[in-house]
LOSEVEX-778063 format. One record per residue (C-alpha): residue number from 1; residue in three letters; x, z, y. Coordinates in Angstrom, 1 decimal, padded with zeros to 4 digits, always signed. Each point is the difference from the previous one (the first is absolute). Last residue first. Layout:
PT   k   r      x      z      y
PT NUM ala      X      Z      Y
...
END
This chain:
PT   k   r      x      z      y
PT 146 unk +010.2 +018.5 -006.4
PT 145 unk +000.3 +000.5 +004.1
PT 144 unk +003.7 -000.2 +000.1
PT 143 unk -000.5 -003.7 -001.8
PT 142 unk -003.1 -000.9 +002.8
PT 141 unk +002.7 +001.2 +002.7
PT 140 unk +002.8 -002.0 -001.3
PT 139 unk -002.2 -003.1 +000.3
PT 138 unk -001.0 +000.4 +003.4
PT 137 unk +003.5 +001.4 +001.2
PT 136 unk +001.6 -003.0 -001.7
PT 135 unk -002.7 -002.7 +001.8
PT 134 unk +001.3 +002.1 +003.1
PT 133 unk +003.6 -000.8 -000.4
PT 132 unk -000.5 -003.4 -001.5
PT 131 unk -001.4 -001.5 +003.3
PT 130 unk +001.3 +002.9 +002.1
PT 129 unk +003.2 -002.2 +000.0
PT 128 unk +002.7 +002.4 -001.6
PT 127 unk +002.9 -002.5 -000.8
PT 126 unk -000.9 -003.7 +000.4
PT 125 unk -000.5 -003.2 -001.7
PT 124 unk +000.1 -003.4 +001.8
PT 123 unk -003.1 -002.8 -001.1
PT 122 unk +001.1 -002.2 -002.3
PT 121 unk -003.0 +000.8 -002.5
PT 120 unk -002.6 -000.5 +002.7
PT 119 unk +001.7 -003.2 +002.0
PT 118 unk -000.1 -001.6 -003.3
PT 117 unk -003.7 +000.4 -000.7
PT 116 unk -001.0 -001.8 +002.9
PT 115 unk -001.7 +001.5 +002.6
PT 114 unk +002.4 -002.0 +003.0
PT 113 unk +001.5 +003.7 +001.5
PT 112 unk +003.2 -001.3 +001.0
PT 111 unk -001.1 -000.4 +003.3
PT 110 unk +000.1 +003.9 +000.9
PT 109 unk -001.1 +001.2 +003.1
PT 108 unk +001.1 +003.6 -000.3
PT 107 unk -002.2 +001.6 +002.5
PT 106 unk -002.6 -002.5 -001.3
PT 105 unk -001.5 -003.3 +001.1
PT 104 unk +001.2 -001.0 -002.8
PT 103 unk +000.0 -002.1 -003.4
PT 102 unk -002.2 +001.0 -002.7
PT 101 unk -000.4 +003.3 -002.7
PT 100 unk +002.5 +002.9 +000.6
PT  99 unk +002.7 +000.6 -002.7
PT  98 unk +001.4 +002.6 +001.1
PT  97 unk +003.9 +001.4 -000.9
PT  96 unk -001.4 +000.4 -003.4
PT  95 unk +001.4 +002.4 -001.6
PT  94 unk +002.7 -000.2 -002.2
PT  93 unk +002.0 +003.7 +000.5
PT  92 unk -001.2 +003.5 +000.8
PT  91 unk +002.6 +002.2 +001.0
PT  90 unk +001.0 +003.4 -000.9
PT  89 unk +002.2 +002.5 +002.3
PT  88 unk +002.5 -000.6 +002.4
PT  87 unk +003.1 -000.3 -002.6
PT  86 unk -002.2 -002.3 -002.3
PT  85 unk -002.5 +000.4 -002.4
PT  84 unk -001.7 -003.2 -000.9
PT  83 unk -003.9 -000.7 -001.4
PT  82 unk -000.4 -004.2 -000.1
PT  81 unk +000.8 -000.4 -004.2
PT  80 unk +000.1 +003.5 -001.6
PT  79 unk -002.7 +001.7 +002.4
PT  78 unk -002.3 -003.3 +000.1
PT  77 unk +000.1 +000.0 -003.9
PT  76 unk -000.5 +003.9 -000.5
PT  75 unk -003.4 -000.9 +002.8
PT  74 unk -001.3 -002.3 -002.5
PT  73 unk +000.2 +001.8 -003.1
PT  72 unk -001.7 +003.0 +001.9
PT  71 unk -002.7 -002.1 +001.2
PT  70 unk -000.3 -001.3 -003.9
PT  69 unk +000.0 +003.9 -001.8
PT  68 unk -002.2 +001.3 +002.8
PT  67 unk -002.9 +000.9 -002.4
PT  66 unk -001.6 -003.5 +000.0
PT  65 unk -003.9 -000.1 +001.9
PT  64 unk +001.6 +001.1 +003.1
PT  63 unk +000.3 -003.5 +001.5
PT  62 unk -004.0 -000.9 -001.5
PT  61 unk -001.7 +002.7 +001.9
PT  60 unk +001.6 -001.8 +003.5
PT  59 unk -003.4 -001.0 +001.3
PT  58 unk -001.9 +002.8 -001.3
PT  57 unk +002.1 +003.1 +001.0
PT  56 unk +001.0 -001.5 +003.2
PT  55 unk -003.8 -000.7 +001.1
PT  54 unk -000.8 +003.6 -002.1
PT  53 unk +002.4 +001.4 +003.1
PT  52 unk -002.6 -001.0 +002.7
PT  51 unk -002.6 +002.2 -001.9
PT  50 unk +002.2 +003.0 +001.0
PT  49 unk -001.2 +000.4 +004.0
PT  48 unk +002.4 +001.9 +002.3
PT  47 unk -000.6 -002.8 +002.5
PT  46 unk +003.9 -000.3 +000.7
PT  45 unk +001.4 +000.4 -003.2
PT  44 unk -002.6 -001.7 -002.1
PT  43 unk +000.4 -003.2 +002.4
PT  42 unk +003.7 +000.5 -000.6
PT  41 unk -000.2 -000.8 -003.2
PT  40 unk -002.4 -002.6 +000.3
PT  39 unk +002.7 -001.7 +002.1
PT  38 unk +003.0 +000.6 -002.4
PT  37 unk -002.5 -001.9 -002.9
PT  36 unk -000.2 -002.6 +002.7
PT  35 unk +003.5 -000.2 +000.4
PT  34 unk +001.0 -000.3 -003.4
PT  33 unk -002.5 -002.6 -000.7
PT  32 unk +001.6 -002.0 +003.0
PT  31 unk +003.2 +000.4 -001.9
PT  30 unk -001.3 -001.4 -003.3
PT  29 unk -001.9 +000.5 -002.8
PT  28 unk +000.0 -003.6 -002.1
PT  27 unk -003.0 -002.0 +001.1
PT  26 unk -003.5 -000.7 -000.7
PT  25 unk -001.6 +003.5 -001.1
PT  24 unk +002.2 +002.0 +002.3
PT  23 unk -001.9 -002.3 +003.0
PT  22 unk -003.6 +000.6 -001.4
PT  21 unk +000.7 +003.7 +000.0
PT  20 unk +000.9 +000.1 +003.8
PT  19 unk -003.2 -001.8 +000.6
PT  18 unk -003.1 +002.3 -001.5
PT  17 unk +001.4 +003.6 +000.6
PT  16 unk +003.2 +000.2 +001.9
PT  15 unk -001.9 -002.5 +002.6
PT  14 unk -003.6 +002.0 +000.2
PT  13 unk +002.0 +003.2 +000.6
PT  12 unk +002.0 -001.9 +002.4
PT  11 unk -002.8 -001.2 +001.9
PT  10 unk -002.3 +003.2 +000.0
PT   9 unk +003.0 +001.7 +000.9
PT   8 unk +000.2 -003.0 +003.5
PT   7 unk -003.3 +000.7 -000.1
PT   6 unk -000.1 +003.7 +000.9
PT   5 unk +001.8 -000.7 +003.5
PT   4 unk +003.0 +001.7 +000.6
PT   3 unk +000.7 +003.8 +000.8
PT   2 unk -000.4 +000.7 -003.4
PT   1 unk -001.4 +003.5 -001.0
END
């Protein structure tokens, strides 16, 4: 059993099932979906309990409502534009190096960071930033899966 308090299940359980939904009602699904669908993943894992799977099940129903067709579209079009094979092996191209949101304190300490649109579609592309490399695994995971 967990080794933690039962509230902080009691929490979640009460999060993936009245406020998780609200947010994937207003917005497009995003990366902070991503990880709390990854999160109620590993809650199954590590409690050995199934009903934290129906959380993923329910709040991302409507990505496996089309047969794979679209995903697979989308991926073909990242392979022929950004996917490269070269003498060490293939590289992923045109990711965002990171486009981080303000100006420091950071490690990096970045100025240029003013949240204005132009600093977010100037920002420097790079090879194999875990960025597009894990968003990649992600999608050609749910395409393996079909």
């Amino acid at each position: 059993m967990c080794s933690c308090s039962p509230v902080w299940l009691e929490y979640l359980e009460g999060y993936l099932e009245n406020v998780f939904p609200v947010f994937l009602r207003k917005k497009p699904w995003d990366h902070k979906d991503d990880l709390c669908v990854i999160g109620a993943s590993y809650l199954s894992d590590a409690t050995g309990d199934l009903r934290w799977e129906r959380y993923i099940r329910d709040s991302s129903r409507w990505l496996l409502k089309e047969d794979g067709r679209k995903g697979s579209e989308i991926l073909d079009g990242i392979r022929d534009t950004y996917l490269r094979r070269e003498e060490d092996g293939y590289h992923l191209y045109g990711i965002c190096a990171s486009a981080g949101l303000g100006v420091g304190p950071g490690p990096h300490n970045r100025k240029d960071r003013t949240g204005k649109p132009g600093y977010y579609v100037r920002e420097a592309q790079m090879a194999d930033n875990q960025h597009g490399a894990a968003a990649c695994m992600m999608a050609v995971s749910e395409q393996v899966r079909r």
